[in-house]
C-alpha positions as CSV (number, residue, x, y, z in Angstrom):
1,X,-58.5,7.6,-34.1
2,X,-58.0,10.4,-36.6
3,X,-56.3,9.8,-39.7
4,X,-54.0,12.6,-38.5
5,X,-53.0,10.6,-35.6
6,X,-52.7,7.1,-37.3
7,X,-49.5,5.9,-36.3
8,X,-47.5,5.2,-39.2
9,X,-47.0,1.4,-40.3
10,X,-43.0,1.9,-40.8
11,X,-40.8,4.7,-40.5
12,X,-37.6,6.1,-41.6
13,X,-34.2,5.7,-39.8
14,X,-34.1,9.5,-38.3
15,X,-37.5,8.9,-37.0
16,X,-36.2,5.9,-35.7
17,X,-33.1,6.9,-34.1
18,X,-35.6,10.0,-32.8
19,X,-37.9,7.3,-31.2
20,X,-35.5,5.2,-29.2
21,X,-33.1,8.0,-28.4
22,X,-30.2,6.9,-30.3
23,X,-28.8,8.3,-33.2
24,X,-28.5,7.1,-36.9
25,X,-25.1,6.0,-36.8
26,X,-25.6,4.2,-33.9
27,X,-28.4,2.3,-35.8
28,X,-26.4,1.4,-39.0
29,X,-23.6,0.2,-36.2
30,X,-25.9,-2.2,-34.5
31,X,-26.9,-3.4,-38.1
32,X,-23.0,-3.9,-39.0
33,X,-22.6,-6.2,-35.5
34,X,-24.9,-8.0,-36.1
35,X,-27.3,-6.8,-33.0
36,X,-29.9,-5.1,-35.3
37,X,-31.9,-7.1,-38.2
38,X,-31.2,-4.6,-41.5
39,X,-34.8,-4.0,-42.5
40,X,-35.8,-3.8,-46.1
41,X,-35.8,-1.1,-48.0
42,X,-38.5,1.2,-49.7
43,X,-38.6,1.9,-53.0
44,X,-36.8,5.0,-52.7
45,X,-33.9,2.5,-51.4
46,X,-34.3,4.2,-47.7
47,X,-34.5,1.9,-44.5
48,X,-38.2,1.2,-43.1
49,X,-38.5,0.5,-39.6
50,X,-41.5,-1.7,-38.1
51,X,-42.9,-2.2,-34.7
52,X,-40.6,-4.9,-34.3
53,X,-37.7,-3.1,-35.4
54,X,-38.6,-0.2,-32.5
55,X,-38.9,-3.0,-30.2
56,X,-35.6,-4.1,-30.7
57,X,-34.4,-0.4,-30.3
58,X,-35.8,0.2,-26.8
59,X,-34.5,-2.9,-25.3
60,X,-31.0,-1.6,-26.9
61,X,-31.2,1.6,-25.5
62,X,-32.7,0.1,-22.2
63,X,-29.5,-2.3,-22.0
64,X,-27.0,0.1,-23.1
65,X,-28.3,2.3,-20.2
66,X,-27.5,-0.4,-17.7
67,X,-23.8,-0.7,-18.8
68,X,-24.4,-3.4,-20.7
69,X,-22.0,-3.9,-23.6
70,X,-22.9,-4.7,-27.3
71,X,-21.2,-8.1,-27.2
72,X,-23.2,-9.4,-24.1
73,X,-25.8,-7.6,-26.0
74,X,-25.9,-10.0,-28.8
75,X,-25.4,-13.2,-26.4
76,X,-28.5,-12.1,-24.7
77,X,-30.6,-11.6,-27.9
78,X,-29.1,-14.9,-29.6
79,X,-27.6,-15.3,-32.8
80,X,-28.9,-11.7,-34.3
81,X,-30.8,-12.5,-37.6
82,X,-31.8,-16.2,-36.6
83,X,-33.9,-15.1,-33.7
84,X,-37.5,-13.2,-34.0
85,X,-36.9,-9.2,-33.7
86,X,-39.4,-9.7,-30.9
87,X,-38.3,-11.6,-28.7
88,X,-37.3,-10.1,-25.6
89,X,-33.2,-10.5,-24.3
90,X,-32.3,-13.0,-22.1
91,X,-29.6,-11.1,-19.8
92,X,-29.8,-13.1,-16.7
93,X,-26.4,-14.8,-18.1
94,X,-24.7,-11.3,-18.3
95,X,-25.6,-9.9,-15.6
96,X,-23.2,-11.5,-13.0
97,X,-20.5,-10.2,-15.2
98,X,-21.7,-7.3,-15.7
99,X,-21.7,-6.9,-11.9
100,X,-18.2,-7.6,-11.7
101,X,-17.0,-5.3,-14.2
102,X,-19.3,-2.4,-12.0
103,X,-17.2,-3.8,-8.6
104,X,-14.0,-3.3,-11.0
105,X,-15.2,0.5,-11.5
106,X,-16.4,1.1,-8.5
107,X,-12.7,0.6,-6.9
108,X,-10.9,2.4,-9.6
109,X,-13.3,5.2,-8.9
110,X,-12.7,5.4,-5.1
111,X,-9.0,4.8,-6.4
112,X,-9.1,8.2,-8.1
113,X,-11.0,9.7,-5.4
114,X,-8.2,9.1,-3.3
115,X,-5.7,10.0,-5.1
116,X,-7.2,13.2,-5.8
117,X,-7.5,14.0,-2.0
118,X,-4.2,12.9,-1.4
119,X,-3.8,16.2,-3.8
120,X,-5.8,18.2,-2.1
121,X,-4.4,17.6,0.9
122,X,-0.4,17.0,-0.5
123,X,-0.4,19.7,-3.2
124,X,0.7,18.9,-6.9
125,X,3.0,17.5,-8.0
126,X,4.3,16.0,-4.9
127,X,0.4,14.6,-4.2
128,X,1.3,12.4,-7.8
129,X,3.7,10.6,-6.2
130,X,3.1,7.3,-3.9
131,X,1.7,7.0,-0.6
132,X,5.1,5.8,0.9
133,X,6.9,9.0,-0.9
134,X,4.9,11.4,0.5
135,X,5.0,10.3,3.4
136,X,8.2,10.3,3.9
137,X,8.4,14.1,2.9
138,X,5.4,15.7,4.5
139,X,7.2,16.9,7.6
140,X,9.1,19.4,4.9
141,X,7.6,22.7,4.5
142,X,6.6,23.5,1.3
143,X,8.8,24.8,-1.1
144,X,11.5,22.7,0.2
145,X,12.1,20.4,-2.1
146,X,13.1,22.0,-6.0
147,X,11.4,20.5,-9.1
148,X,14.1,18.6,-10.0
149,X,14.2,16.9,-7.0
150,X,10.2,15.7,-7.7
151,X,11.3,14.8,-11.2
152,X,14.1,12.5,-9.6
153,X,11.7,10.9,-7.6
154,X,9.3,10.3,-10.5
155,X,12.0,8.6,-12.1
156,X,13.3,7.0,-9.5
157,X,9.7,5.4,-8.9
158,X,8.8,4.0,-12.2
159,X,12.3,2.2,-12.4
160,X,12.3,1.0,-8.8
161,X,9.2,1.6,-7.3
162,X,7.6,3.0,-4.6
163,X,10.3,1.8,-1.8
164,X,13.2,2.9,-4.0
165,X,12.0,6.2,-4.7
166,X,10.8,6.6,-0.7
167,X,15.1,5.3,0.2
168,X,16.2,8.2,-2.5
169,X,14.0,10.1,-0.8
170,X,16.3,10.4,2.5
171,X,18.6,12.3,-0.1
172,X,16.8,15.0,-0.8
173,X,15.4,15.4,2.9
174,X,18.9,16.0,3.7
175,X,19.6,18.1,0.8
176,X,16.4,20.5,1.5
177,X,17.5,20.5,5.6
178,X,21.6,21.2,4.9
179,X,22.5,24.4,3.1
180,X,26.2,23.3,2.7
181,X,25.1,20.0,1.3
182,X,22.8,21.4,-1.1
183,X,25.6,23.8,-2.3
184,X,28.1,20.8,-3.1
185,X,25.5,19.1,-4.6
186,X,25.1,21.8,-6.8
187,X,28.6,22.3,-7.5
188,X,29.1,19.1,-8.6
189,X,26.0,18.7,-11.0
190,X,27.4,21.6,-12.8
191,X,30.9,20.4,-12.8
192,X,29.6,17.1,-14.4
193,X,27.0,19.2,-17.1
194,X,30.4,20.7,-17.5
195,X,31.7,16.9,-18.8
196,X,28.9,17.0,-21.7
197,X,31.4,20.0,-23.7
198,X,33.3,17.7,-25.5
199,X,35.6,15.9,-22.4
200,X,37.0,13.2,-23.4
201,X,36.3,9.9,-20.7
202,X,39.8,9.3,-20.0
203,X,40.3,13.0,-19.2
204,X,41.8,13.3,-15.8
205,X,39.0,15.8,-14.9
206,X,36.4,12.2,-14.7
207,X,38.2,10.9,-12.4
208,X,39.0,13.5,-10.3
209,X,34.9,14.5,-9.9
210,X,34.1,11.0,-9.5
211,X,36.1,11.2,-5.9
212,X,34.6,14.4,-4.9
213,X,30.8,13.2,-5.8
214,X,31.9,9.6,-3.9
215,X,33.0,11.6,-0.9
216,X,29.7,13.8,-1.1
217,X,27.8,10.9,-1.0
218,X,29.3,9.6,2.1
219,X,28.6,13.2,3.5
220,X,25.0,12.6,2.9
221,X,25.0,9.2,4.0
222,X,26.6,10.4,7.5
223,X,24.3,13.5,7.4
224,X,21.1,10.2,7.3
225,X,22.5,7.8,9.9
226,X,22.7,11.6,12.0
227,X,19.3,12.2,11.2
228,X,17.7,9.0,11.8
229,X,16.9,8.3,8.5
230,X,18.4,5.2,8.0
231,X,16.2,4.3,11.1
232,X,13.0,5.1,9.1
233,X,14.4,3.2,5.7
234,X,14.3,0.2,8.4
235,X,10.4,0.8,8.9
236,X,9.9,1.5,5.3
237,X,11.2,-2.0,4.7
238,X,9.5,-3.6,7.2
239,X,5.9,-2.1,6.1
240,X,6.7,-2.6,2.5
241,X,7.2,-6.5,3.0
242,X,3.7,-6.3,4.8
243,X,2.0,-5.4,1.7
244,X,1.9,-1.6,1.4
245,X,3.2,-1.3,-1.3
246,X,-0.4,-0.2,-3.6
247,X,1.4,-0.3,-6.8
248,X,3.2,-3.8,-6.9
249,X,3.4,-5.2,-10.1
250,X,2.9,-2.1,-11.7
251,X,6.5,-1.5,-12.3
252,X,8.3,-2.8,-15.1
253,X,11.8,-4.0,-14.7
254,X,14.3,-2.2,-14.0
255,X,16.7,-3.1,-16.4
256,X,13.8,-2.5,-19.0
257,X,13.3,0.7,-17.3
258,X,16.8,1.6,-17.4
259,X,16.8,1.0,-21.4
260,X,13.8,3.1,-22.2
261,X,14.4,6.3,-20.0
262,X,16.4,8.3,-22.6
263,X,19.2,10.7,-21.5
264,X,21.6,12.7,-23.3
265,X,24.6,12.1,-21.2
266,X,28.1,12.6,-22.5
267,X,30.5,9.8,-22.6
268,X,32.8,11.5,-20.1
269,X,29.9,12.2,-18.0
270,X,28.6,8.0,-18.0
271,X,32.0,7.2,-17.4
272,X,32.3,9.5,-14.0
273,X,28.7,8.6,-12.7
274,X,29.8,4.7,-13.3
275,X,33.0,5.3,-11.1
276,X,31.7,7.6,-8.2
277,X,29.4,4.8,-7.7
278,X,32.0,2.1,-7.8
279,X,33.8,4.1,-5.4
280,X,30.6,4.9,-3.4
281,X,29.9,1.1,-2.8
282,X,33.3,0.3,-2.3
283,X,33.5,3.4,0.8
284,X,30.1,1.7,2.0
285,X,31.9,-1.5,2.3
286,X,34.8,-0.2,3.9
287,X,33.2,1.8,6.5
288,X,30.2,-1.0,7.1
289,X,33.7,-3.5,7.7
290,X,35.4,-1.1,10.3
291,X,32.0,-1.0,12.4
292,X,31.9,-4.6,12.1
């Protein structure tokens, strides 16, 4: 061979790093874990890298290519420092795991594929919402619902899931479908923004919108049985209990939810939205006794 060509007995760690394909940091990492024997230095206090050393490199880089993470990495090459640099990694006892954790990915992957064309096909942002919300509203043209309606629902999701958020859901269907409905609804949201300029909670003004937002809702509640809709929220029971429900468990409580969902709600305003649904219940119950 010619001297020119004389492969060098050790190298540096750049020409190391070069070699394998990693980079230098990544080399003084695998030293700090423990994966990577620290060679000696030279006596210009600079790392020097044998055959060995390279060895160790390529099955590195060969493992890390295969998904395999550092940690298995250094149960398949043995206590790191105690075994020969040579000796080839044992990964038979990784790789089973490693397999499952590839399974794992592979479903989060087709997970997101789905979701993005459930997008595609939805439009954003109603596409972020679950399966069972969407549903629910894709017979609405588009534009029909406003975004604060979709930020309702978003809400109204995380706190009570899916099936909660696809029961609200029925609201705003009947909202988007009756002009007069969606004009009271309107009139009363402002009226009640209007309780956040300093009314006091015993003013007789809470009480007095708590009655007219009560006997709104039983006009949208009339306006869903007319509809059907309380039909549907029947079905959307009955398939939620059969395990369609793709994000169970996800949810946290809903009193935790409750607690952590910051609003900036007046006094005056709390105490009307606790009474129109006091008085909303108690109509429900009324009306549900005089069909019985």
């Amino acid at each position: 061979m010619h001297p020119s060509l004389t492969p060098p007995r050790q190298v540096k760690i750049g020409d190391a790093a070069a070699f394998a394909g990693v980079t230098p940091r990544a080399i003084r990492h695998y030293h700090e874990i423990g994966l990577l024997p620290e060679p000696e230095r030279g006596g210009d206090g600079r790392r020097r890298y044998g055959y060995d050393d390279m060895i160790r490199l390529l099955w590195i880089r060969k493992m890390s290519d295969a998904g395999i993470s550092l940690d298995d990495m250094r149960a398949a090459f043995g206590e790191a420092g105690d075994e020969a640099s040579d000796r080839a990694p044992d990964i038979e006892s990784v790789l089973s795991r490693l397999e499952e954790t590839l399974a794992a990915q592979e479903t989060a992957v087709k997970c997101r594929r789905a979701a993005v064309r459930r997008l595609q096909a939805v439009g954003s942002p109603l596409g972020l919402l679950s399966e069972l919300v969407t549903d629910r509203l894709s017979h609405l043209p588009p534009g029909a619902l406003r975004r604060s309606d979709l930020d309702a629902l978003l809400v109204t999701e995380r706190i009570f899931g899916p099936l909660g958020a696809a029961i609200q859901a029925g609201t705003f269907i009947i909202l988007a479908t009756h002009p007069d409905l969606r004009a009271e609804e309107d009139r009363l949201e402002a009226a009640e923004a209007a309780l956040d300029d300093g009314v006091a909670p015993d003013d007789p003004r809470v009480e007095e919108l708590a009655v007219q937002r009560c006997a709104h809702h039983m006009a949208v509640n009339r306006a869903i049985e007319a509809a059907g809709l309380d039909a549907a929220d029947e079905e959307i029971f009955e398939s939620f209990d059969a395990g369609l429900n793709g994000e169970a468990g996800k949810e946290m409580s809903a009193a935790s939810a409750i607690t952590k969902m910051p609003y900036d709600f007046s006094p005056a305003r709390m105490r009307c939205l606790e009474l129109a649904g006091r008085l909303f219940g108690e109509a429900l119950a009324n009306a549900h006794a005089a069909d019985g």
